[in-house]
Backbone as XML, in Angstrom:
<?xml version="1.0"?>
<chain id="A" units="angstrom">
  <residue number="1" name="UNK">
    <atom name="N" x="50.669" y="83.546" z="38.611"/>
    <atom name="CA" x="51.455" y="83.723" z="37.421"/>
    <atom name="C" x="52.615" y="84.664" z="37.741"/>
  </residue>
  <residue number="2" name="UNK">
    <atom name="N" x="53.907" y="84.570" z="37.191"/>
    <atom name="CA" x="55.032" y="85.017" z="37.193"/>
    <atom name="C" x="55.575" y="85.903" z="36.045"/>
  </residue>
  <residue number="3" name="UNK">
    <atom name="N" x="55.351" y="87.331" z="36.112"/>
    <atom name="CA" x="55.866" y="87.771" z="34.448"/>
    <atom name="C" x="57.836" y="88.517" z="34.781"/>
  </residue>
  <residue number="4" name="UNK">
    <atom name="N" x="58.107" y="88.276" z="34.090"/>
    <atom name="CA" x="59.887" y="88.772" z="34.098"/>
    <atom name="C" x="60.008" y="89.742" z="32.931"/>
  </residue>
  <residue number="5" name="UNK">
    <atom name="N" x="60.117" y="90.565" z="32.898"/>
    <atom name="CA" x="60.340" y="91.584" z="32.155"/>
    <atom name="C" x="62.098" y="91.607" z="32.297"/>
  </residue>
  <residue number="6" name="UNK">
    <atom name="N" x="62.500" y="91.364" z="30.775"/>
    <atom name="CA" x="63.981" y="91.613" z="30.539"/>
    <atom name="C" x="63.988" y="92.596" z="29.271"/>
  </residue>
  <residue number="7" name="UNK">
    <atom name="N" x="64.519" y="93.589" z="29.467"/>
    <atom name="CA" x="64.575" y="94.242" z="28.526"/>
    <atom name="C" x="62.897" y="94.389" z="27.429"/>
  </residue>
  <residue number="8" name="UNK">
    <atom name="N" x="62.828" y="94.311" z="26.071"/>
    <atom name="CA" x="61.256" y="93.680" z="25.537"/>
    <atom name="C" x="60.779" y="92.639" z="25.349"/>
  </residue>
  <residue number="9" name="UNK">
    <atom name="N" x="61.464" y="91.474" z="26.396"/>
    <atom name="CA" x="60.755" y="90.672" z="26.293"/>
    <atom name="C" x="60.096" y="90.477" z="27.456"/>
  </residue>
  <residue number="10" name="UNK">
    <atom name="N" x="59.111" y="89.465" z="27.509"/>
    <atom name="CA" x="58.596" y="88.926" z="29.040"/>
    <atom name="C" x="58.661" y="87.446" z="28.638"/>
  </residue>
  <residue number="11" name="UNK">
    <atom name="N" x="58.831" y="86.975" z="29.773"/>
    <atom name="CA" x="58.501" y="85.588" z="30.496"/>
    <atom name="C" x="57.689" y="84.941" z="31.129"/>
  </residue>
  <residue number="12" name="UNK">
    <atom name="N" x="56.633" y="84.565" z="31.322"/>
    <atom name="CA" x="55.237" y="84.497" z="31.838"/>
    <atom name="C" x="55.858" y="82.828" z="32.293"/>
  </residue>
  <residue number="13" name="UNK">
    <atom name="N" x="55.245" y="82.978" z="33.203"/>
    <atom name="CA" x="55.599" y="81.334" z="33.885"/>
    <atom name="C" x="54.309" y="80.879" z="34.896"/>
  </residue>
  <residue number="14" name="UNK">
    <atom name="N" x="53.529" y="80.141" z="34.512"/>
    <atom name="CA" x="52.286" y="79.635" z="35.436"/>
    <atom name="C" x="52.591" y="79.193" z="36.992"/>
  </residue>
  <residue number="15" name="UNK">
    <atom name="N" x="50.929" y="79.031" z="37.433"/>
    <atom name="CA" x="51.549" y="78.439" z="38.931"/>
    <atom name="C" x="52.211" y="77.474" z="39.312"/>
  </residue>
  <residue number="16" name="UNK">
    <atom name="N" x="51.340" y="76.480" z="38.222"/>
    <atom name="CA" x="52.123" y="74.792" z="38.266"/>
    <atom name="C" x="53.142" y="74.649" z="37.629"/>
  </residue>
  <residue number="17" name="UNK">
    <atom name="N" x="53.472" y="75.852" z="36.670"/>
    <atom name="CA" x="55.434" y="75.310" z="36.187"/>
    <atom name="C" x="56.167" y="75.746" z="37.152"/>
  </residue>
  <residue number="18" name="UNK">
    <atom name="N" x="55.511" y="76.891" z="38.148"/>
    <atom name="CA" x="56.294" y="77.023" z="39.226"/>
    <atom name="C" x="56.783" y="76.613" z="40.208"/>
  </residue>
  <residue number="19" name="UNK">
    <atom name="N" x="55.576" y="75.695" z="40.757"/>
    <atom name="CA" x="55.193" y="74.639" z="41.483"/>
    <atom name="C" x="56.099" y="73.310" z="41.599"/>
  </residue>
  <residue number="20" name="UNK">
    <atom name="N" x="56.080" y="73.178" z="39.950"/>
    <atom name="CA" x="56.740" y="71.679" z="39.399"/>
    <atom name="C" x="58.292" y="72.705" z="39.601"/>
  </residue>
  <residue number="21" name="UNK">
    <atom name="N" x="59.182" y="73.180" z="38.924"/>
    <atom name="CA" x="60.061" y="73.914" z="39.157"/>
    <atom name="C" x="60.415" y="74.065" z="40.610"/>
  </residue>
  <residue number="22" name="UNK">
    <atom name="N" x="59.918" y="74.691" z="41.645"/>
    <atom name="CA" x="60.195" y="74.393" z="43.077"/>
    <atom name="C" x="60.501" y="72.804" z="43.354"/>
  </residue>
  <residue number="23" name="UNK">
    <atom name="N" x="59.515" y="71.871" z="43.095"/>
    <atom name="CA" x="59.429" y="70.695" z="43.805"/>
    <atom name="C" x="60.374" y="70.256" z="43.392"/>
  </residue>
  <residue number="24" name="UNK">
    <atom name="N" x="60.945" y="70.306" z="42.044"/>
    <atom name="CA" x="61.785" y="69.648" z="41.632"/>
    <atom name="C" x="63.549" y="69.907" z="42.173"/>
  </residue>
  <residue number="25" name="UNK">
    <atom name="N" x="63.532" y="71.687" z="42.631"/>
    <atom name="CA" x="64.916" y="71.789" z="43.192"/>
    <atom name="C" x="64.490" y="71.391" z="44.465"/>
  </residue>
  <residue number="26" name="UNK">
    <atom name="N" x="63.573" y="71.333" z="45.263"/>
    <atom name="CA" x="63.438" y="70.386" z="46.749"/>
    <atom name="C" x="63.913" y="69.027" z="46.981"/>
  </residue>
  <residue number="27" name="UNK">
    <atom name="N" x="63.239" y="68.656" z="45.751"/>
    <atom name="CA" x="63.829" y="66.961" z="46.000"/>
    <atom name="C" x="64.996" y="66.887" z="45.504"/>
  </residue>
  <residue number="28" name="UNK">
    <atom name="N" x="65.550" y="68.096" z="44.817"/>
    <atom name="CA" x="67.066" y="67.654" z="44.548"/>
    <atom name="C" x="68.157" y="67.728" z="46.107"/>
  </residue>
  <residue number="29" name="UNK">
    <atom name="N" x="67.755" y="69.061" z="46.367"/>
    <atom name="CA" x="68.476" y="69.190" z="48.120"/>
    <atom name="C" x="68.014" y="68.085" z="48.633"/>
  </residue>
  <residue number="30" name="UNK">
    <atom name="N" x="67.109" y="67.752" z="48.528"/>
    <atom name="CA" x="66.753" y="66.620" z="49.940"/>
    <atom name="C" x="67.048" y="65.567" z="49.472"/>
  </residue>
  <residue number="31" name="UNK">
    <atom name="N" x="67.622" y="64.591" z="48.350"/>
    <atom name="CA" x="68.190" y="63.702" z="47.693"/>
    <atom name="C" x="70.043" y="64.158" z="48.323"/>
  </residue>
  <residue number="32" name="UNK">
    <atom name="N" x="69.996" y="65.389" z="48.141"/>
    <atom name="CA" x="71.746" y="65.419" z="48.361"/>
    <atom name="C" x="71.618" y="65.305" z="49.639"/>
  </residue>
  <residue number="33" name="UNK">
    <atom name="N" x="70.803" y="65.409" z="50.729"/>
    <atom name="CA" x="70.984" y="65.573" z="52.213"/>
    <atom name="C" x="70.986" y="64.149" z="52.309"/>
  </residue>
  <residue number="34" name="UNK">
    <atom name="N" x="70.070" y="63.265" z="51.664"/>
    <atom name="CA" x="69.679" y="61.491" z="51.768"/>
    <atom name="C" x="71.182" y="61.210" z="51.658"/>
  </residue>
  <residue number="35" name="UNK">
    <atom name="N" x="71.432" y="61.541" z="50.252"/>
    <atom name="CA" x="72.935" y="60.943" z="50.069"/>
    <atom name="C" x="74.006" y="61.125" z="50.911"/>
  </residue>
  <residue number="36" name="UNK">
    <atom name="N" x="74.026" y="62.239" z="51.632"/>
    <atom name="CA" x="74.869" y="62.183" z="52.588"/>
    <atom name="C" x="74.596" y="61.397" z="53.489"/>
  </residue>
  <residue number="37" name="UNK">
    <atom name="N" x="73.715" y="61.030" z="54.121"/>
    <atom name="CA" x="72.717" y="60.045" z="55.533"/>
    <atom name="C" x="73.442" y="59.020" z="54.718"/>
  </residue>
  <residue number="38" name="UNK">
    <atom name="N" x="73.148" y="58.384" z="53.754"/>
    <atom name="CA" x="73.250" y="56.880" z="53.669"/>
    <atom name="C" x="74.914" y="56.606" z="53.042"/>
  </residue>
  <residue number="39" name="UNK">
    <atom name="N" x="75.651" y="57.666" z="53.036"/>
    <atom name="CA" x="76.891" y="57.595" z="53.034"/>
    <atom name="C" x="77.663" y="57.850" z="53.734"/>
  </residue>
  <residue number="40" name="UNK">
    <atom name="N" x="77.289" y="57.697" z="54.652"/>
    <atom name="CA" x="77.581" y="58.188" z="56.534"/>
    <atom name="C" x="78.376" y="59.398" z="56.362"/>
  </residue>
  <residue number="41" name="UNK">
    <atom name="N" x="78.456" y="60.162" z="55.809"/>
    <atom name="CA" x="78.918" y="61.385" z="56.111"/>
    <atom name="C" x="78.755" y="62.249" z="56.773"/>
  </residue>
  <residue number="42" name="UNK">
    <atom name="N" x="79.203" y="63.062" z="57.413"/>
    <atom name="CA" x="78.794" y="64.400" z="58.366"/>
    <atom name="C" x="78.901" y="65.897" z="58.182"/>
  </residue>
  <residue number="43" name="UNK">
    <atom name="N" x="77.597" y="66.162" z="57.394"/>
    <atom name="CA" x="77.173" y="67.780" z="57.449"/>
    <atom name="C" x="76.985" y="68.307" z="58.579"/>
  </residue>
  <residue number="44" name="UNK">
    <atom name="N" x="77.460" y="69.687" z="58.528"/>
    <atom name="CA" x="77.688" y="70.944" z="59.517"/>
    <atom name="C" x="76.220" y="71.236" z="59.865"/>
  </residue>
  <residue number="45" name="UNK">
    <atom name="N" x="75.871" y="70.990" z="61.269"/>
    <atom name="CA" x="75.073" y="71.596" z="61.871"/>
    <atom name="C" x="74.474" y="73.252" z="61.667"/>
  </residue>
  <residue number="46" name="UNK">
    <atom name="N" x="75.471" y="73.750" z="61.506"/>
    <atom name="CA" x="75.746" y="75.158" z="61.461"/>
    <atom name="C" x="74.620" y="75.153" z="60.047"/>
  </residue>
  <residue number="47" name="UNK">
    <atom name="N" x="75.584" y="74.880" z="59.070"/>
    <atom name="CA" x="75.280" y="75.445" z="57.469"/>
    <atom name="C" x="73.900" y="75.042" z="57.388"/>
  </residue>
  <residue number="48" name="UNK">
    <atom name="N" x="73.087" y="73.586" z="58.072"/>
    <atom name="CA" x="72.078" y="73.013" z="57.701"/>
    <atom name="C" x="71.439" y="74.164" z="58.112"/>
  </residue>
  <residue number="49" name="UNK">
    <atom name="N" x="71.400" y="74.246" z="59.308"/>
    <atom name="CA" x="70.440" y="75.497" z="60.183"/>
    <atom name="C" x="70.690" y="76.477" z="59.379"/>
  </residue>
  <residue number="50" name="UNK">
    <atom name="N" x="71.466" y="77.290" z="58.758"/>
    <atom name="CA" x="71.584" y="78.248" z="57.883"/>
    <atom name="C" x="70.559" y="78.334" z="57.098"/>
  </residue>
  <residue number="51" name="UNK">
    <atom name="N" x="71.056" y="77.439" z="55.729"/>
    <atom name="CA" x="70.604" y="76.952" z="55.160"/>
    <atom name="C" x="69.117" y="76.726" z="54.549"/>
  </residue>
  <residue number="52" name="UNK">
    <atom name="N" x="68.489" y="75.901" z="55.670"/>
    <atom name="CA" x="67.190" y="76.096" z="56.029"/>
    <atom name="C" x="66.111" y="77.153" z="56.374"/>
  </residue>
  <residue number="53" name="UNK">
    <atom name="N" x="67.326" y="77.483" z="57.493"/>
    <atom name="CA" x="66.242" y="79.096" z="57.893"/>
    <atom name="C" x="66.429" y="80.199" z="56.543"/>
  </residue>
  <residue number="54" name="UNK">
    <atom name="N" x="67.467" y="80.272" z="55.773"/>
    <atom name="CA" x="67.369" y="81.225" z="54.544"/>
    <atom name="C" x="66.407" y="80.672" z="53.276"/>
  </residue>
  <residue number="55" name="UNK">
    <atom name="N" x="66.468" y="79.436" z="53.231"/>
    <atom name="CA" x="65.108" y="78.614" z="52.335"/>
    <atom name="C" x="64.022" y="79.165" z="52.740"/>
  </residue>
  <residue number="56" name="UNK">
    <atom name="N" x="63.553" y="78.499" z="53.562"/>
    <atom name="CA" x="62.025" y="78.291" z="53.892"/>
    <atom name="C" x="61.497" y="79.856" z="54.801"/>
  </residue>
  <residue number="57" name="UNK">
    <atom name="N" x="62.920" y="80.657" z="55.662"/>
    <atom name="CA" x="62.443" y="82.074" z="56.238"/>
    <atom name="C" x="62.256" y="83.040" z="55.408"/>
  </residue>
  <residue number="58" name="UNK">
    <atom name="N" x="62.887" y="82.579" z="54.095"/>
    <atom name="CA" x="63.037" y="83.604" z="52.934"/>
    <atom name="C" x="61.582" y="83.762" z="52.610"/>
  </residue>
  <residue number="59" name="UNK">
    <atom name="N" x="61.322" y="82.376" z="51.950"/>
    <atom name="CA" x="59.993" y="82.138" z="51.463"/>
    <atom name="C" x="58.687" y="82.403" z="51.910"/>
  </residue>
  <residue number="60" name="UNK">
    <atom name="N" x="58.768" y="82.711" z="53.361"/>
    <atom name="CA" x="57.842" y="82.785" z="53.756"/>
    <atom name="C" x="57.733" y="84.523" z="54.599"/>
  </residue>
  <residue number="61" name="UNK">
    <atom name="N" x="58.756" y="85.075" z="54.562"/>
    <atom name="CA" x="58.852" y="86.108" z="54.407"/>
    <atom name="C" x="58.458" y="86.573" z="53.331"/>
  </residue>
  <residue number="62" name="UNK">
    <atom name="N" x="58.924" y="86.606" z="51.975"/>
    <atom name="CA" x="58.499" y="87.277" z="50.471"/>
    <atom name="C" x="56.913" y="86.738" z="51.109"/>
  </residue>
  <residue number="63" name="UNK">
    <atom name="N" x="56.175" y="85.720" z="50.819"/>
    <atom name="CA" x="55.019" y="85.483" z="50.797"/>
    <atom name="C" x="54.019" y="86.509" z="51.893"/>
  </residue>
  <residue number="64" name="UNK">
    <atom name="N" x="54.631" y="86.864" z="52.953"/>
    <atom name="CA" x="54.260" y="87.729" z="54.149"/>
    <atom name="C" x="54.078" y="89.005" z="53.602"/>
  </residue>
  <residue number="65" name="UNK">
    <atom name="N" x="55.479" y="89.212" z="52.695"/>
    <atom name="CA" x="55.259" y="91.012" z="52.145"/>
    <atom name="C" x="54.740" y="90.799" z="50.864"/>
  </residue>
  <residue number="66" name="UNK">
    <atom name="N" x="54.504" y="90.201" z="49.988"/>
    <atom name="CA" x="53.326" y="90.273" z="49.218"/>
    <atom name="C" x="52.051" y="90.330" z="49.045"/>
  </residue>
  <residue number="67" name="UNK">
    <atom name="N" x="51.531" y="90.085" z="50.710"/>
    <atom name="CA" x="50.125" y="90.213" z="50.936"/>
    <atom name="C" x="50.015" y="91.711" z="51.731"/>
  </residue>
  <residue number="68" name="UNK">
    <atom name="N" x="51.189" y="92.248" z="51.578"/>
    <atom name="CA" x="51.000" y="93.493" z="52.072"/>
    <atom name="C" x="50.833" y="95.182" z="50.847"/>
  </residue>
  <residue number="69" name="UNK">
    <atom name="N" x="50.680" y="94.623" z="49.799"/>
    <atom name="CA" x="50.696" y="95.476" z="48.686"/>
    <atom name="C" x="49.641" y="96.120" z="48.920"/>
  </residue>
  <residue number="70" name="UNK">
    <atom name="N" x="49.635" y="97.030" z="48.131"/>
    <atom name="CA" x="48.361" y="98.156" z="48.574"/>
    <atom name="C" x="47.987" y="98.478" z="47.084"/>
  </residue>
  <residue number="71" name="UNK">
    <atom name="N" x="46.713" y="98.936" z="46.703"/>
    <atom name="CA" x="46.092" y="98.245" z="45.573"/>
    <atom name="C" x="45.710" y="99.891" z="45.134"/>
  </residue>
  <residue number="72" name="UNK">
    <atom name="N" x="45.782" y="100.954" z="46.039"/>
    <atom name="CA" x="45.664" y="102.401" z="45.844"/>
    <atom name="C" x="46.789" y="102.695" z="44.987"/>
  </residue>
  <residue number="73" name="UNK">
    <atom name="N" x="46.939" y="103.899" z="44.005"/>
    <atom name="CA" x="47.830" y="104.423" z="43.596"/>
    <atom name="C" x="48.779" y="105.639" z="44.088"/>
  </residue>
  <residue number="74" name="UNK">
    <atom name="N" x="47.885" y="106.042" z="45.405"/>
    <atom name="CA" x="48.350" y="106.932" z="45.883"/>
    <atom name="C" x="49.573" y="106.485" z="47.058"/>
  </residue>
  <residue number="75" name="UNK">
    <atom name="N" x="49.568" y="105.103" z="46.489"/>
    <atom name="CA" x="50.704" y="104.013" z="47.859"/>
    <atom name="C" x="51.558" y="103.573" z="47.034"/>
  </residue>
  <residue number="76" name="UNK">
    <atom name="N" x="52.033" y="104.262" z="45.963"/>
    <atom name="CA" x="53.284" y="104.163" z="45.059"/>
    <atom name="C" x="54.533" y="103.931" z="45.908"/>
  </residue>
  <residue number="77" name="UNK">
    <atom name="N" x="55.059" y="104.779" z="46.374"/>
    <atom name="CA" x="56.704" y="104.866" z="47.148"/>
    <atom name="C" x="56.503" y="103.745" z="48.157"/>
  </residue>
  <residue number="78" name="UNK">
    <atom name="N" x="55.320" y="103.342" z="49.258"/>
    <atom name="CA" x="55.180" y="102.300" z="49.552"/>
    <atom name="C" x="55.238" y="101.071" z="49.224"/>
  </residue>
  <residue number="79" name="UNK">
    <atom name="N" x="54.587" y="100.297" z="47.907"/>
    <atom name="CA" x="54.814" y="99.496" z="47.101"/>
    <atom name="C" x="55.848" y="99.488" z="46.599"/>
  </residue>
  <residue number="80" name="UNK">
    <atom name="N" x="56.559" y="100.241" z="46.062"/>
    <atom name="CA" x="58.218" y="100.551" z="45.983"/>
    <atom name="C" x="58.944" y="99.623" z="46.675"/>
  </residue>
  <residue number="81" name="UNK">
    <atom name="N" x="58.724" y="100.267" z="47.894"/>
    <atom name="CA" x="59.348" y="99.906" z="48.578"/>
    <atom name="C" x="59.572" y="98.482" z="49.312"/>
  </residue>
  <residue number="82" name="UNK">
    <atom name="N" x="58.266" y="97.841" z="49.297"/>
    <atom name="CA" x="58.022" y="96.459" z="49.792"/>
    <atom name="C" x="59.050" y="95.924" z="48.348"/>
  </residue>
  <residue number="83" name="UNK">
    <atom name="N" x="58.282" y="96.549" z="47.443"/>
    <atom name="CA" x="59.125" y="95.222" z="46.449"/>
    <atom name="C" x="60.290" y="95.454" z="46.220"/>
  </residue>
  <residue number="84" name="UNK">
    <atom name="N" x="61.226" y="96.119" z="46.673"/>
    <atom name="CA" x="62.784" y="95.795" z="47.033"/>
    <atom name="C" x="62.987" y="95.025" z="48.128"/>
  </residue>
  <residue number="85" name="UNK">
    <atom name="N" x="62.550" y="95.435" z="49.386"/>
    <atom name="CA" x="62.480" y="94.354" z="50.008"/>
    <atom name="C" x="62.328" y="92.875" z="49.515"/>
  </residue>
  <residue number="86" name="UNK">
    <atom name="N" x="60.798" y="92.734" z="48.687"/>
    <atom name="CA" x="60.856" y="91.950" z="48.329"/>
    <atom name="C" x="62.170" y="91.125" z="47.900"/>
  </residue>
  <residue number="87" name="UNK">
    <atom name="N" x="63.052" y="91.944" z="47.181"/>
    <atom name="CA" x="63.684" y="91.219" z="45.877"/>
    <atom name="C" x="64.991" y="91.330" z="46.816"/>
  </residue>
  <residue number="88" name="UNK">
    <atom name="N" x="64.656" y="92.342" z="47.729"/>
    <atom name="CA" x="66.524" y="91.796" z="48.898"/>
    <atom name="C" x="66.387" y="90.439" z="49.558"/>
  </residue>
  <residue number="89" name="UNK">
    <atom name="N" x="65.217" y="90.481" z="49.838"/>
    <atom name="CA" x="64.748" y="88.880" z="50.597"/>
    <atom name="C" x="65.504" y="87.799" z="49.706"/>
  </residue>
  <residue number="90" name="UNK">
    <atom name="N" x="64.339" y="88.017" z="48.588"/>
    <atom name="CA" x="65.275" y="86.567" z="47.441"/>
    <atom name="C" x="66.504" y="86.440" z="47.655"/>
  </residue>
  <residue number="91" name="UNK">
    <atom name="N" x="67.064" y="88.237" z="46.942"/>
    <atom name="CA" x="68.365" y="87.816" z="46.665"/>
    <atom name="C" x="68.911" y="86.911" z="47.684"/>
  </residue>
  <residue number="92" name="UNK">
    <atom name="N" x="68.821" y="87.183" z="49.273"/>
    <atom name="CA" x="69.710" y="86.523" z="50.296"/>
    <atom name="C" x="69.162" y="85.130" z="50.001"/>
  </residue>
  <residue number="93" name="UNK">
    <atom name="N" x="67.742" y="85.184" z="49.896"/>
    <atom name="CA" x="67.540" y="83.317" z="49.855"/>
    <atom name="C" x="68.306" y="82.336" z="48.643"/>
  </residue>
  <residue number="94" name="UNK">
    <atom name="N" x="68.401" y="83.311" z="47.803"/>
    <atom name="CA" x="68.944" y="82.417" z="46.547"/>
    <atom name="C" x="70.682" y="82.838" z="46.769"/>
  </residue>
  <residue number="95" name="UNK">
    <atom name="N" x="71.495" y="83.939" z="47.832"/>
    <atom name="CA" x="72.184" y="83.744" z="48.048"/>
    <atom name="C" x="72.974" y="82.165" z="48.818"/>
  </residue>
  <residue number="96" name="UNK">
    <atom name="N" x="71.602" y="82.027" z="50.154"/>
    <atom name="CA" x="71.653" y="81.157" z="50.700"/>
    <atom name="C" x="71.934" y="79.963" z="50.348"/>
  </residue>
  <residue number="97" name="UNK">
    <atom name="N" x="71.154" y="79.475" z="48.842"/>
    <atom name="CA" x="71.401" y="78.153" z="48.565"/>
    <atom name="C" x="72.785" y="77.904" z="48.339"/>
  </residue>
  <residue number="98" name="UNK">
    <atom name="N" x="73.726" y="78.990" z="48.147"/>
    <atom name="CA" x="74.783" y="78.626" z="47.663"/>
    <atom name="C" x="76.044" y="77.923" z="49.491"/>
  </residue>
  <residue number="99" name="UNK">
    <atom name="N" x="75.209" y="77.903" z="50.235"/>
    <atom name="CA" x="75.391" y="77.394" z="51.248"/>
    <atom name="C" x="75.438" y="75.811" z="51.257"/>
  </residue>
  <residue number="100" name="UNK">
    <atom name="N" x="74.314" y="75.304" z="50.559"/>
    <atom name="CA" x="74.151" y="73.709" z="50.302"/>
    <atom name="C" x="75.613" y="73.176" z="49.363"/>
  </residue>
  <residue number="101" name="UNK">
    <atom name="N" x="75.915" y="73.269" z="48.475"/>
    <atom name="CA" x="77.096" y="72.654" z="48.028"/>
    <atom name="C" x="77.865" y="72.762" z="48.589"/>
  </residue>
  <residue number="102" name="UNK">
    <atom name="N" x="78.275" y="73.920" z="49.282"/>
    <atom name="CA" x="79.399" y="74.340" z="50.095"/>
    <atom name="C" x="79.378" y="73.120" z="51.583"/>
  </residue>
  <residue number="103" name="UNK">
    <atom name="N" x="77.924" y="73.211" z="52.012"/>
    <atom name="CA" x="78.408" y="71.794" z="52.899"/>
    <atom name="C" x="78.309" y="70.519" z="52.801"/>
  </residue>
  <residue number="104" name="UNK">
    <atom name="N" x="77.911" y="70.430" z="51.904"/>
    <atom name="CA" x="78.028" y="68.947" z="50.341"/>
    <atom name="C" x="79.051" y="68.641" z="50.727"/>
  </residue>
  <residue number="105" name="UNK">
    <atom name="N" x="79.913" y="69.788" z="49.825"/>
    <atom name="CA" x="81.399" y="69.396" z="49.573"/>
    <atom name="C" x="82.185" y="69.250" z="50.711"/>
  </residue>
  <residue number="106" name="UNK">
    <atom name="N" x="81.876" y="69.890" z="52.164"/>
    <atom name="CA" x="83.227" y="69.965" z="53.324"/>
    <atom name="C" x="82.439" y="68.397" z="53.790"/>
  </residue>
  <residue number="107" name="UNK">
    <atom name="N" x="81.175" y="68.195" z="53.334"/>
    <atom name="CA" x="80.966" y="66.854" z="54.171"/>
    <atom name="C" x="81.602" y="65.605" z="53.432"/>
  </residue>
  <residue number="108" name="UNK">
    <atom name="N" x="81.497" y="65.875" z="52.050"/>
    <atom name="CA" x="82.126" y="64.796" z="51.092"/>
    <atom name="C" x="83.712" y="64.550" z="51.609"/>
  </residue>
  <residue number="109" name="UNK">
    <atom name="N" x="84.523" y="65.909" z="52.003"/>
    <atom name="CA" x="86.007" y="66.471" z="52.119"/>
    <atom name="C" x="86.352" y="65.573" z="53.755"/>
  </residue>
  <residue number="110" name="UNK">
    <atom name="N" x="85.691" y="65.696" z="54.684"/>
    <atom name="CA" x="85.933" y="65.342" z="56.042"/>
    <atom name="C" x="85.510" y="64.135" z="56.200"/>
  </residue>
  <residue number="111" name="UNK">
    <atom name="N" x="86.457" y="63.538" z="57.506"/>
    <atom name="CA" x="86.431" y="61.879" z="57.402"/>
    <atom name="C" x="85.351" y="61.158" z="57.886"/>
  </residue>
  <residue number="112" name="UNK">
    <atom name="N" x="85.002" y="59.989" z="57.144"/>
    <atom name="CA" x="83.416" y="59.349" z="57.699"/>
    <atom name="C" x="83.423" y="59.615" z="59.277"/>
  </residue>
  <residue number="113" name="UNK">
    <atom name="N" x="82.279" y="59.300" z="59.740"/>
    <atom name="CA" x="81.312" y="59.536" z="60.919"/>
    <atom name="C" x="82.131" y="57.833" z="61.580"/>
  </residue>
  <residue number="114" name="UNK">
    <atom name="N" x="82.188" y="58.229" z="62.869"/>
    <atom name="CA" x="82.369" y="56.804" z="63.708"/>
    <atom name="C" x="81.717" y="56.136" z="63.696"/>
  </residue>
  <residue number="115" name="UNK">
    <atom name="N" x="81.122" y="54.700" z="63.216"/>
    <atom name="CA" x="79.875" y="54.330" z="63.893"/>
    <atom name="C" x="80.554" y="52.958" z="64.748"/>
  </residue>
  <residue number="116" name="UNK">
    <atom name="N" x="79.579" y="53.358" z="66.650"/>
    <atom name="CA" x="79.732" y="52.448" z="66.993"/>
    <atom name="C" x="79.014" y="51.139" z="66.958"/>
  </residue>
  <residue number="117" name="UNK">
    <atom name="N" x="79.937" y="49.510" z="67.028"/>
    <atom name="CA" x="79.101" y="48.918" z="66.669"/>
    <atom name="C" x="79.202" y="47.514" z="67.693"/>
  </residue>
</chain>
């Protein structure tokens, strides 16, 4: 479960809306990556590898330092501290996505792929 504290309210969000919510921006990237494949276009090597490694290194980083919490109270400034980390991690991963349109668009922008035939 997911709670968001904004101001007095909270947001409580389950595993499986989370779940469904993830899967659903996955298959959207990987629908825009299809669409590029079957429109012969050519995405940047570079950005994909980016891209990717800030997705899935992000994710599995946060998941790495969340099993590192410490359940004592006397490990306050510690826990602190992971969970900025934590939340610098995101930020860069959800910085990252903003990488995918960006090579959407230079692949949409640059001229089809040669194919020989």
């Amino acid at each position: 479960m997911l709670d968001i504290n904004v101001h007095d309210t909270y947001f409580v969000f389950s595993q499986i809306d989370l779940a469904i919510l993830i899967s659903i921006l996955f298959g959207i990237i990987g629908i825009g990556y299809w669409i590029m494949l079957k429109a012969n276009r050519k995405l940047s090597k570079w950005l994909n590898l980016i891209h990717i490694t800030l997705t899935f290194g992000g994710i599995l980083l946060i998941w790495i330092l969340a099993q590192l919490f410490r359940e004592s109270i006397m490990e306050y400034n510690f826990n602190n501290n992971l969970t900025f980390g934590i939340y610098l991690i995101a930020l860069i991963a959800i910085f990252g996505q903003l990488i995918y349109p960006i090579n959407i668009i230079s692949g949409i922008i640059k001229k089809r792929n040669k194919t020989s035939g």
